[in-house]
N, C-alpha and C positions, 0 to 999 in steps of 0.2 A: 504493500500500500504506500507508503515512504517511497518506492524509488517511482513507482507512478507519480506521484505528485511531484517531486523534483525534474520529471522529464517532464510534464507538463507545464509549471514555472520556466524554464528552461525555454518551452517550445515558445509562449509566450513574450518572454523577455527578448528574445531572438527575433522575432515579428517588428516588437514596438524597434527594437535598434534598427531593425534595416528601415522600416518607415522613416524613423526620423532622420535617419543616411540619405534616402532619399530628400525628404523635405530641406536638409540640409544644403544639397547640390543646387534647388532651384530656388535656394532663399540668397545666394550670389544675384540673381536676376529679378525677386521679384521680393518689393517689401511687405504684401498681403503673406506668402509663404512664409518669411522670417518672421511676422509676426504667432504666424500658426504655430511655428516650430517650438518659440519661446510660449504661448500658452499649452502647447503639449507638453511640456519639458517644468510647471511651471509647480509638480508636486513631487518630482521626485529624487532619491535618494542614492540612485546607481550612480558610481564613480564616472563610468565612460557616459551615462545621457547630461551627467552636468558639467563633464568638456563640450560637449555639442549647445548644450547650454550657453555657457560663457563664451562660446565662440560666436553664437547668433548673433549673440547680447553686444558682441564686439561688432561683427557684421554690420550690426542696425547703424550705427555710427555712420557708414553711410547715406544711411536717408534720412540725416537729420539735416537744415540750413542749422541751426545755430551752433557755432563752436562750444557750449555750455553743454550744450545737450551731447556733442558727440561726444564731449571729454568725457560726462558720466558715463555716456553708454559705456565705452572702451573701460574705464574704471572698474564700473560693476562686471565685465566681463570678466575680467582680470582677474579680479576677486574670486568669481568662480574656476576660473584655471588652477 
């Protein structure tokens, strides 16, 4: 019962990581996706979904005009790296 359920979390966690791999690649081109990515990413606890996190979070720095805003972005991304 135990190893069922570990290959199932597994099977799981496996899924949400390539999605957000995914939403990752088209959040370079689109800032509706980077936003997605940062509210998919915006509960959790995995070491590797909160680099893709902090990386978004850097990304967005892009679509921001104000230099204020970009600094934070890049900052809090930072933080999360």
């Amino acid at each position: 019962m135990g190893t069922f359920l570990f290959l199932l979390l597994s099977i799981t966690s496996t899924q949400q990581i390539v999605e957000i791999r995914n939403l990752f690649e088209e959040a370079v081109y689109s800032e509706e996706k980077a936003k997605l990515c940062i509210e998919k990413l915006s509960n959790t606890n995995n070491q590797l979904l909160l680099g893709y996190k902090g990386a978004v979070t850097i990304m967005m720095a892009n679509y921001y005009f104000s230099l204020l805003k970009k600094l934070d972005s890049f900052n809090s991304g930072k933080e999360l790296l």
